[in-house]
C-alpha positions in Angstrom: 132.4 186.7 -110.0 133.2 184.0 -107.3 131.8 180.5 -107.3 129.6 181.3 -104.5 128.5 184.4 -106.6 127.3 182.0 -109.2 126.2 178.9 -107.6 122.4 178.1 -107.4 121.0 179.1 -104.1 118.8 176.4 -103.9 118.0 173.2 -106.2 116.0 173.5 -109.1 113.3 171.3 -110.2 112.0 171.8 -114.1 108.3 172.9 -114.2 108.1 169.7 -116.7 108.8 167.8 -113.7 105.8 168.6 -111.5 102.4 167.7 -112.5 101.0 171.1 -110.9 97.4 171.8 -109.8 95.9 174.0 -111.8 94.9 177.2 -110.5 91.4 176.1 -109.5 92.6 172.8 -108.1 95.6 174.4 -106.1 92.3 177.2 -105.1 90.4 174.1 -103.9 92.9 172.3 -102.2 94.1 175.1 -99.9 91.2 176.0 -98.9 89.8 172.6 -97.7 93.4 171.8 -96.1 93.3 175.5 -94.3 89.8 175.2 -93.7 90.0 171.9 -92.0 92.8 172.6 -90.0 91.0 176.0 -88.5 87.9 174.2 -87.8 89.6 171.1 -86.1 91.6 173.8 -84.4 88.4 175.8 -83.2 86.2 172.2 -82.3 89.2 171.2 -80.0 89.7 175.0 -78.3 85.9 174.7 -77.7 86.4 171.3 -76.1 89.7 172.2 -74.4 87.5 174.5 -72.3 86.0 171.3 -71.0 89.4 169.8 -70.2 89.1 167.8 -73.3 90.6 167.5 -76.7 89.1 166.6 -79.6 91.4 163.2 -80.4 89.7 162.4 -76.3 85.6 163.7 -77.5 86.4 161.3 -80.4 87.1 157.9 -78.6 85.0 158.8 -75.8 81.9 159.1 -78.3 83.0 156.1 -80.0 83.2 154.5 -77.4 79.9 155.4 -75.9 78.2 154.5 -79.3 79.9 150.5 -79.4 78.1 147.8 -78.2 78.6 147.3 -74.5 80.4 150.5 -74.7 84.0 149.3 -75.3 85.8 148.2 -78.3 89.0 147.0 -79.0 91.7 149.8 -79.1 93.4 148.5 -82.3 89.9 149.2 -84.1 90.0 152.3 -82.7 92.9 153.4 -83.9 91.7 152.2 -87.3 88.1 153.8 -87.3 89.6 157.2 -86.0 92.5 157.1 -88.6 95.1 157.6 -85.4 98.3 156.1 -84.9 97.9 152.9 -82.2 100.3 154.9 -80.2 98.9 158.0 -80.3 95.2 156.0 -79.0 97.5 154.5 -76.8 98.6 157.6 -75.1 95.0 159.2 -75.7 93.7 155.8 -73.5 96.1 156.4 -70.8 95.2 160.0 -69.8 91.6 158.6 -70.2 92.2 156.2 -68.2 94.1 158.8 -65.7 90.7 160.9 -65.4 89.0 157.7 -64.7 86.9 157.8 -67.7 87.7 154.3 -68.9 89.2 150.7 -68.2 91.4 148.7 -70.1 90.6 144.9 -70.2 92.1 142.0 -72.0 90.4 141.3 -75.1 88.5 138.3 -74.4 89.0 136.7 -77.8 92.5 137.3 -77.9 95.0 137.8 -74.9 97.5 140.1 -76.6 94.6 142.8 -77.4 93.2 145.4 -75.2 89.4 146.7 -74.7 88.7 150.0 -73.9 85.7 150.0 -71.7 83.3 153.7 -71.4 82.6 153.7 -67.3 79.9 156.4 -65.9 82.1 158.7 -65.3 83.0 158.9 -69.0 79.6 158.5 -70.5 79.3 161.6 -68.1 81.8 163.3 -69.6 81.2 162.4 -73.1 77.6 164.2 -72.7 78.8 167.2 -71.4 81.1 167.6 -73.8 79.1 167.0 -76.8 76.7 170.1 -76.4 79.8 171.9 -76.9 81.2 169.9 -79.7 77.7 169.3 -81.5 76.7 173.2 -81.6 80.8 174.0 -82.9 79.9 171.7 -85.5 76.5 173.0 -86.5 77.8 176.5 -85.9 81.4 176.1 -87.9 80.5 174.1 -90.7 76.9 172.8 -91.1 75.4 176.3 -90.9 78.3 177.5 -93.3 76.8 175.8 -96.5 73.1 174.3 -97.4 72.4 170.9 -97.2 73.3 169.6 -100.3 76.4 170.8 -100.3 77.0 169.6 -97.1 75.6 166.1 -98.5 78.1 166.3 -100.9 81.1 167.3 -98.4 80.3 163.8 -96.4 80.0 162.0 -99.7 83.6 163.4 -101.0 85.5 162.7 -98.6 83.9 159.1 -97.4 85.2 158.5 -101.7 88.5 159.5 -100.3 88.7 157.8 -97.5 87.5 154.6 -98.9 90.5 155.3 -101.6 93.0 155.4 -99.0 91.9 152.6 -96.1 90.3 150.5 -98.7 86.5 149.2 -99.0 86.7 147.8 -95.1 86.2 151.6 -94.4 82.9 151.2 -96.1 81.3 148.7 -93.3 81.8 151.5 -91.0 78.7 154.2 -90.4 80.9 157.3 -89.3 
């Protein structure tokens, strides 16, 4: 036998290594990861119908929830758990439809405000028939109530884990 014949394909890591899910974890985990990724997948096919993605129905509704409708893209980026490039480039095509201005921050000269105009608001309604029945139809209807509850409590623990209790001040 060669060297090549008896060389390890691939590395090997010792099952004593890994602290494993066990079967019912790794069950649980698949199926919220696949499960979330098909329905964010459907909600933005459904909105891409619109000409609009689901990172753009997100700030736009944000947006036309904030006082004044605007808000400071760096807390935008925050609130929507998005790279501040990523709402960067998300602003700019916005901004390209003519669904929003970006002003100066007016306590602060380096930050930018998004601003909702008519056009957007316009926008953001339309869309959100769409987006509020694929969530009814995709998920709410797909469980009762309390499990649902218990869904939104879940993963607002998790979250708050990960960003910290300033998540908490937050209504999402």
């Amino acid at each position: 036998m060669s060297e090549i014949d008896s060389a390890p394909l691939c590395p090997t890591t010792s099952v004593a290594d890994v602290p494993w899910l066990s079967d019912d974890e790794q069950r649980a985990w698949r199926a919220y990861l696949r499960g979330s990724r098909a329905l964010e997948a459907v909600l933005d096919a459904e909105l891409q119908d619109l000409g609009m993605s689901l990172a753009e129905y997100e700030l736009l509704s944000m947006l036309s929830e904030a006082p004044c409708q605007e808000m400071r893209m760096s807390r935008l980026a925050d609130q929507t758990v998005q790279s501040r490039s990523r709402v960067t480039h998300t602003a700019t095509r916005l901004t390209r439809r003519g669904w929003v201005e970006r002003r100066p921050a007016p306590d602060d000269g380096r930050g930018i405000q998004l601003k909702l105009n008519d056009e957007g608001l316009a926008a953001v309604r339309s869309a959100a028939r769409v987006h509020v029945t694929g969530v009814q139809e995709h998920l709410i209807r797909q469980m009762d109530p309390a499990l649902f509850q218990s869904l939104g409590a879940a993963m607002l623990k998790v979250r708050t884990h990960l960003l910290g209790a300033e998540c908490d001040n937050y209504n999402p």
